[in-house]
C-alpha positions as CSV (number, residue, x, y, z in Angstrom):
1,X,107.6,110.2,102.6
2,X,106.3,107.4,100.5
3,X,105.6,103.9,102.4
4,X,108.5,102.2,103.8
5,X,108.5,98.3,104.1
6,X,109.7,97.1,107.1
7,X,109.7,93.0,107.3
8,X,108.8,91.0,105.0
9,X,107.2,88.5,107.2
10,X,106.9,90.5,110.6
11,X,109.9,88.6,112.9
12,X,109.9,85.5,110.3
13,X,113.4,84.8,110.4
14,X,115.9,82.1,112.2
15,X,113.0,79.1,113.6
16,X,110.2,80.5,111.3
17,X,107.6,80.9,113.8
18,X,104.7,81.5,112.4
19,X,104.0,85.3,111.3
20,X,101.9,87.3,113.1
21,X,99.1,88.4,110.7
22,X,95.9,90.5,110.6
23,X,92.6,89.1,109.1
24,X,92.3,88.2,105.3
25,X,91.4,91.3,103.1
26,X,92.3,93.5,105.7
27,X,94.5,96.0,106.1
28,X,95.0,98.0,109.4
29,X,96.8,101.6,109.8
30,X,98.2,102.8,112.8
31,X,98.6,106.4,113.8
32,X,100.9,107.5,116.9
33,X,100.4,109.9,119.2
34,X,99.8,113.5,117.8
35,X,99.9,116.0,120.2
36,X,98.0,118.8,118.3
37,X,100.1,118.4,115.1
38,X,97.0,119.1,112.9
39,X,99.7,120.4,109.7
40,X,101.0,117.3,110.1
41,X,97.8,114.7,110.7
42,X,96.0,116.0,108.0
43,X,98.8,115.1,105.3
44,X,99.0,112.1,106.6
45,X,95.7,110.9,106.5
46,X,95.8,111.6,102.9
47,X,98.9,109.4,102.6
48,X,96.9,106.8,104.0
49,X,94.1,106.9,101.7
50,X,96.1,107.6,99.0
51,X,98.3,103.9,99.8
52,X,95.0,102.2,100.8
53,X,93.9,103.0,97.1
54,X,96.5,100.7,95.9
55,X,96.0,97.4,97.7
56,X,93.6,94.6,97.3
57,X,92.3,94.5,100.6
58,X,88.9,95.7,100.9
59,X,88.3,96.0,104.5
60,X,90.3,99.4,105.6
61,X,90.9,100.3,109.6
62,X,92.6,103.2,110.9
63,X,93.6,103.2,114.8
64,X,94.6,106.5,116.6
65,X,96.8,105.8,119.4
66,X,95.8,108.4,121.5
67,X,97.8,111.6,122.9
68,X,95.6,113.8,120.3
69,X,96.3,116.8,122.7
70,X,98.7,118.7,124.5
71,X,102.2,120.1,123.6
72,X,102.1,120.9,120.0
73,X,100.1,124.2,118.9
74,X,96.7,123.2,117.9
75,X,95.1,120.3,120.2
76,X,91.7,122.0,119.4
77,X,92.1,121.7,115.6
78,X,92.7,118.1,115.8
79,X,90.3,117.3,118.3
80,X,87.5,119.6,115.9
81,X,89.0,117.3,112.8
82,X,89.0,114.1,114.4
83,X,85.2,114.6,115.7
84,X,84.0,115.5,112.8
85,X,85.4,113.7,109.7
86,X,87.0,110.1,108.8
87,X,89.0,109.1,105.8
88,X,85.9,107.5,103.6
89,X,85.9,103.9,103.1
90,X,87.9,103.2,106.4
91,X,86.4,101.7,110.0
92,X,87.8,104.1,112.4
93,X,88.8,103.3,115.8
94,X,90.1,106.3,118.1
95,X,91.8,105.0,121.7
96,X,93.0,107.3,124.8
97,X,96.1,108.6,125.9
98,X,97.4,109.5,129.0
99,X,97.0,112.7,128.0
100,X,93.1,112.8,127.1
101,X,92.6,111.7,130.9
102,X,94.9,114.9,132.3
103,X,92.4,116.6,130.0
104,X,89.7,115.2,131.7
105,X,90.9,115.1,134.9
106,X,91.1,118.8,134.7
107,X,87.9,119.6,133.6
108,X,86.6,117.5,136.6
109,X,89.2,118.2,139.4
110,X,91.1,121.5,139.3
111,X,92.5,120.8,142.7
112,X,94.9,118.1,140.9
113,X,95.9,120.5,137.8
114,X,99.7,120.4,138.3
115,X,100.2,117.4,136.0
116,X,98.3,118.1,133.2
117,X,99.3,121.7,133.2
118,X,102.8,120.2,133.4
119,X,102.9,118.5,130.7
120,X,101.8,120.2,127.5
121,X,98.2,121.5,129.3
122,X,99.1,124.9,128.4
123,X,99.2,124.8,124.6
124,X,95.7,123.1,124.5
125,X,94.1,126.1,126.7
126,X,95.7,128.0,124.4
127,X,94.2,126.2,121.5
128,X,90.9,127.3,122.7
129,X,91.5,130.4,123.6
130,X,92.5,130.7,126.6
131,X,96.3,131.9,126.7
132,X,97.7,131.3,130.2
133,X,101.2,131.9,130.3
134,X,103.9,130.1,132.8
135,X,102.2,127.2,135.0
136,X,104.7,128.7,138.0
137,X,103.1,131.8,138.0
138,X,99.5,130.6,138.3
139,X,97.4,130.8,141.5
140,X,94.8,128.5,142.3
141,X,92.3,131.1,141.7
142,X,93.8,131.2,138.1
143,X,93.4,127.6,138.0
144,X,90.0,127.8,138.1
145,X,89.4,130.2,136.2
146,X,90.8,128.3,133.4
147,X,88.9,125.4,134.1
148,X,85.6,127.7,134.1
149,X,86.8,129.2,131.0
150,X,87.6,125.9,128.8
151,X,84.1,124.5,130.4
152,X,82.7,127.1,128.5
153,X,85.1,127.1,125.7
154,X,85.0,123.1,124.9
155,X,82.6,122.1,122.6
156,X,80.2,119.2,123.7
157,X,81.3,117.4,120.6
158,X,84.9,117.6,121.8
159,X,84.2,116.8,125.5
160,X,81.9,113.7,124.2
161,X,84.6,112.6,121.6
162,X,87.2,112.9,124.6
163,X,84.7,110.8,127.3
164,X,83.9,108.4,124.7
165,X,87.2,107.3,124.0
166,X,88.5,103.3,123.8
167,X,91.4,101.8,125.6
168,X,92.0,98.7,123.3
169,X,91.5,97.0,119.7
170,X,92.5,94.2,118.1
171,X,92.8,92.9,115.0
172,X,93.8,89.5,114.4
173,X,97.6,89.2,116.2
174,X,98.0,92.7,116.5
175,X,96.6,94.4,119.8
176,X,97.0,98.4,119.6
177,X,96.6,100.9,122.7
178,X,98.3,104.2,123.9
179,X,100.8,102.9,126.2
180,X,101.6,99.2,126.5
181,X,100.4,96.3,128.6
182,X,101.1,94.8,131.8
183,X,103.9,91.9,131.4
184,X,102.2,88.5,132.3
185,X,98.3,89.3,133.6
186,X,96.0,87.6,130.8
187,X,95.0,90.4,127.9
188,X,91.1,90.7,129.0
189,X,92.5,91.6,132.8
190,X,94.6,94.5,131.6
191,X,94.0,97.4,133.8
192,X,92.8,101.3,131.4
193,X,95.6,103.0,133.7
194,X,98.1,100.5,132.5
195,X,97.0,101.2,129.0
196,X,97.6,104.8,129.1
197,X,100.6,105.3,131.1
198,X,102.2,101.7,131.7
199,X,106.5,101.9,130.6
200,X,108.6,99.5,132.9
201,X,108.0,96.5,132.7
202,X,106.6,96.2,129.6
203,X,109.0,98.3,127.1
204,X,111.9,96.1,128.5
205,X,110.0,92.8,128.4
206,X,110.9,89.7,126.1
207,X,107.7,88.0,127.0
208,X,105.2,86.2,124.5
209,X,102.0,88.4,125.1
210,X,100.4,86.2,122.6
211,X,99.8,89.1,120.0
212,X,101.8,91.7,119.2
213,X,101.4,95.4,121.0
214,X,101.2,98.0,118.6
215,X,101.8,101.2,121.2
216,X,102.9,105.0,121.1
217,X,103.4,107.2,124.3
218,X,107.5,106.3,124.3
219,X,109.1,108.4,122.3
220,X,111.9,106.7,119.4
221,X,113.8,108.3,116.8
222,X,112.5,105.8,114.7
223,X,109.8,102.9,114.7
224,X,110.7,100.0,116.9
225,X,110.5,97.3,116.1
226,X,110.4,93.9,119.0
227,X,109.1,90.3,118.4
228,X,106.3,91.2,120.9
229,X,105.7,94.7,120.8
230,X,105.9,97.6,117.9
231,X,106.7,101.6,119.7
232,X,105.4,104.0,117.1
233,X,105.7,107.6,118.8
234,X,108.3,109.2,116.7
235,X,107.8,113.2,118.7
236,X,105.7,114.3,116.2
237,X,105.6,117.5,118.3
238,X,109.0,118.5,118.6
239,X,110.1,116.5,115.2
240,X,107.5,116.4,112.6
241,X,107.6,112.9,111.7
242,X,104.4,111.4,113.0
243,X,104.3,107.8,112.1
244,X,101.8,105.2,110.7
245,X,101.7,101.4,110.6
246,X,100.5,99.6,108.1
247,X,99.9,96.1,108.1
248,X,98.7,93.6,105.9
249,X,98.2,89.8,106.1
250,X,102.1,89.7,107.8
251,X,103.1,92.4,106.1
252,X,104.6,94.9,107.7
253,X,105.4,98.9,106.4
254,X,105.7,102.5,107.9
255,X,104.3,105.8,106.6
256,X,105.6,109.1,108.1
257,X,105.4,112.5,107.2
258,X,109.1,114.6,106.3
259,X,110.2,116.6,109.4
């Protein structure tokens, strides 16, 4: 699916506020959250590069919102891909999901396995090898053996890429993490758990943040689009569309992939 322009001026309508814009020459893409979708990353990417190609601005950034594991089939192929290679020409900033830090929360504390392995833990161990079947019929001693077993299996270049990961970024009026932000406390006071897993208050919230949250983690049919926040997890893993962002100046536009 070619590029789709949403807003001509992001929210410039009835009292013309003044848009919300990214620096000069820049133009920022936006990835939501994967969940071990690699069939449908890797197309993407090259959509990406392929619209960058066209434009005038010379400074290129790519954000992933985070959520690169879990659920979908092949959390290990993404995590190889994304540790290894980067669209040439482009800055590249990868931030954490909730997910990444059930990930490593595992790896660290088997005694609090349930959630991860509760939501979407079980495809990644499978991604590496390590086929588990149904989370009720696992024993404690089977916990840890899976933990042992992915220790083993998880390549230090995935474990550091994991550990390494960044909570925030902004770029000009547009801030970009996995989850949202906290309604009201000042942006430089926002908390990493918030970050990752924050919903209510902040998908419900009409308040001025000051820039513009560009999040994944809630899952929309489609993009959505609010003056003070942009929700860009579209299910890649159950629907195939995995969704970009692509902004320029106060330009606004949406790349996905077809289901």
């Amino acid at each position: 699916m070619s590029l789709t322009s949403v807003l001509s001026s992001l929210f410039g309508g009835r009292a013309k506020p003044k848009p919300r814009t990214v620096p000069a020459g820049t133009v920022v893409y936006a990835i939501g959250d994967i969940h071990g979708r690699l069939d449908k990353l890797l197309p993407l990417e090259g959509m990406i590069e392929a619209d960058a190609a066209t434009r005038a601005s010379t400074r290129k950034v790519l954000v992933y919102l985070g959520d690169y594991v879990d659920r979908g089939p092949s959390s290990q192929g993404v995590i190889e891909h994304l540790s290894l290679s980067r669209p040439a020409g482009f800055e590249v900033v990868y931030l954490a999901g909730n997910h990444e830090r059930l990930m490593l929360d595992f790896l660290e504390d088997p005694e609090n396995a349930g959630p991860w392995l509760a939501n979407g833990g079980l495809p990644t161990l499978a991604s590496y090898g390590l086929p588990a079947g149904e989370r009720k019929e696992l024993s404690q001693a089977d916990v840890l053996r899976l933990q042992d077993g992915l220790r083993m299996l998880l390549p230090s270049r995935h474990r550091t890429f994991l550990k390494n990961l960044r909570f925030r970024h902004q770029e000009g009026d547009f801030l970009f993490v996995h989850a949202g932000i906290r309604p009201g406390v000042d942006l430089a006071a926002q908390t990493e758990d918030d970050m990752i897993w924050i919903r209510q208050p902040f998908l419900t919230s009409n308040k001025d943040h000051g820039v513009v949250v560009v999040h994944g983690h809630t899952v929309t049919e489609e993009p959505e689009f609010r003056p003070n926040r942009i929700g860009i997890d579209t299910g890649a893993y159950a629907s195939g569309v995995l969704t970009a962002l692509v902004i320029e100046g106060g330009q606004v536009g949406v790349i996905q992939t077809s289901p």
